[in-house]
N, C-alpha and C positions, 0 to 999 in steps of 0.2 A: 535304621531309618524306616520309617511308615512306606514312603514312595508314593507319597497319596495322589499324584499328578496322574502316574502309568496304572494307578487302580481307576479313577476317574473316568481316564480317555479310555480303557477298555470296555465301562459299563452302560448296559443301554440307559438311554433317556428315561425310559419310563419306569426306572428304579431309582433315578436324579430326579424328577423332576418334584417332589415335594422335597427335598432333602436342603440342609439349611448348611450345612457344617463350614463349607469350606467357598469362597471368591473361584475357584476354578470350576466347579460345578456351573455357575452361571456361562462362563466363559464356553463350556462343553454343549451347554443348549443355545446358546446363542451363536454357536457355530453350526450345530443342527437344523436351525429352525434357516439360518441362511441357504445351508448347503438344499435343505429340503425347498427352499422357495425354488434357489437356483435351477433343481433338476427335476422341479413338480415332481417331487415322492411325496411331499405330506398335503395334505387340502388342509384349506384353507379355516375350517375348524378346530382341528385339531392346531394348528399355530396358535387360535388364538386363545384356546384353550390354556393350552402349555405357559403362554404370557402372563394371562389371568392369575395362573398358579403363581407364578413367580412372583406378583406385583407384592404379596404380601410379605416376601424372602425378605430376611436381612440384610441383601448384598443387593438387591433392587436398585436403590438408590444411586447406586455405585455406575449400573449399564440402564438406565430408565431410558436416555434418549435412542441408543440403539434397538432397544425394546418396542420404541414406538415406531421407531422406522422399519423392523422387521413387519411389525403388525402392520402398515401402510403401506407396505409392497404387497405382503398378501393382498390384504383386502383389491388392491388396487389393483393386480396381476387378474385376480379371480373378478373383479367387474369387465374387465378388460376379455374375459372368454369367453363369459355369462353374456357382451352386448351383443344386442341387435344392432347392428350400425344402418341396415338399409332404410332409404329415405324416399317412402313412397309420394308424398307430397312434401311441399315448402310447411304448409299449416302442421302437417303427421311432424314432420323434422325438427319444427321449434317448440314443437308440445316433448316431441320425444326427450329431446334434452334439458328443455326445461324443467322435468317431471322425472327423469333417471338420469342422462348420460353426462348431466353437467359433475355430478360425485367422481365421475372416474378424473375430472381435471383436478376437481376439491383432494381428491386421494393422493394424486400428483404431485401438488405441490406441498401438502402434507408430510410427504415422504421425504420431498427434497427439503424441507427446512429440517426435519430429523434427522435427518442420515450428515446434515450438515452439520448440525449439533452434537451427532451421538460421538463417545467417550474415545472411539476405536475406528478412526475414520478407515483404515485400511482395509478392516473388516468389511466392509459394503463395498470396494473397490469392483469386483465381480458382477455384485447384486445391480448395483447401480449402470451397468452398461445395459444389463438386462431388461429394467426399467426403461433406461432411454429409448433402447431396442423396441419394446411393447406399446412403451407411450405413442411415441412419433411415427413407425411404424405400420403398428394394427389396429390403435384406434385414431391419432391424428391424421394420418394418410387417408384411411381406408374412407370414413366420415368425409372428411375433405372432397373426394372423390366422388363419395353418394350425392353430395350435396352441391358440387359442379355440373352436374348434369342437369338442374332443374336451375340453377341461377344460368347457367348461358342460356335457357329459353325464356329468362324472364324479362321483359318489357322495361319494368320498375322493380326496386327493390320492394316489393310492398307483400306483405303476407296476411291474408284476410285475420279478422279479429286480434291483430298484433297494434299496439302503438310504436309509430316508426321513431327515430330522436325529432324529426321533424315537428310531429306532435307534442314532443313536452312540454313545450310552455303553453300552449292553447290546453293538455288537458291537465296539466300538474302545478303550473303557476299562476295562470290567469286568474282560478276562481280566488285564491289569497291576495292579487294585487288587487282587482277588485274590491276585496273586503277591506282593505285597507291591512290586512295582519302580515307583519314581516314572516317571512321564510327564505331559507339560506339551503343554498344548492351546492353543492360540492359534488366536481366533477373531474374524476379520476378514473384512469384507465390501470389503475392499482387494484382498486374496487371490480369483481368479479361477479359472475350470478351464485347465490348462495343463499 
């Protein structure tokens, strides 16, 4: 017998990682790429390097949603170290998230509709406490927090050069009823900034 399982699991990655031959080879990097999010040994390049490689493997197909959800922890893990969360103004704080820190929620829930889909739910059982851990954490708490500081001094909810909901219909509806041109508004707390 070959024993090709205990050759596999004793060779590094980076003599698998083009390698096509065998369904457990995927299995061995997909275990890597987790353990490495888990214990930050690998950045965040090299993950998603190593994915890239993969996508064009024969066995692809077979772990694709767990693939994207390893990729969407990185990535998400590593926005989450990289943020600035401090919130020197109300106007600084809704520029800053509208313009970078809304990705780290996009990454979020990215990850959870993959990890919810991927092939090997068991496999992310670890990862995914981790995630919750980092989401809720160090960037929803933390954010949260910058950002109570400056709404208990606020008067109004009102943040200069912002349109409040109050506004939408004077500046987003009105000039079309005027015209007389139908438009239809759909209004869902489904719908996120993106």
């Amino acid at each position: 017998q070959l024993n090709i399982e205990s050759i596999i699991i004793k060779t590094d990655i980076d003599q698998l990682i083009e390698c096509d031959a065998f369904s457990i080879i995927d299995k061995k990097i997909i275990i890597s790429i987790r353990d490495g999010i888990i214990n930050n040994t690998l950045n965040n390049v090299t993950i998603q390097n190593w994915i890239d490689i993969r996508k064009v493997k024969y066995f692809y197909k077979e772990y694709e949603q767990i693939y994207w959800a390893l990729s969407y922890a990185s990535l998400l893990l590593d926005e989450i170290r990289k943020a600035d969360l401090a919130v020197p103004s109300p106007e600084a704080g809704f520029q800053k998230y509208s313009n970078q820190l809304f990705n780290i929620d996009r990454l979020y829930r990215k990850y959870i509709v993959k990890s919810n889909q991927a092939e090997h739910l068991d496999l992310l059982k670890e990862l995914t406490v981790q995630i919750e851990k980092a989401y809720g954490n160090s960037f929803l708490l933390k954010l949260g927090d910058n950002w109570q500081k400056y709404i208990d001094k606020m008067k109004s909810w009102k943040i200069n050069k912002v349109n409040s909901q109050r506004e939408f219909y004077t500046h987003w509806i009105a000039p079309y009823a005027k015209s007389e041109k139908r438009i239809f508004v759909i209004i869902s707390d489904a719908f996120r900034f993106e």
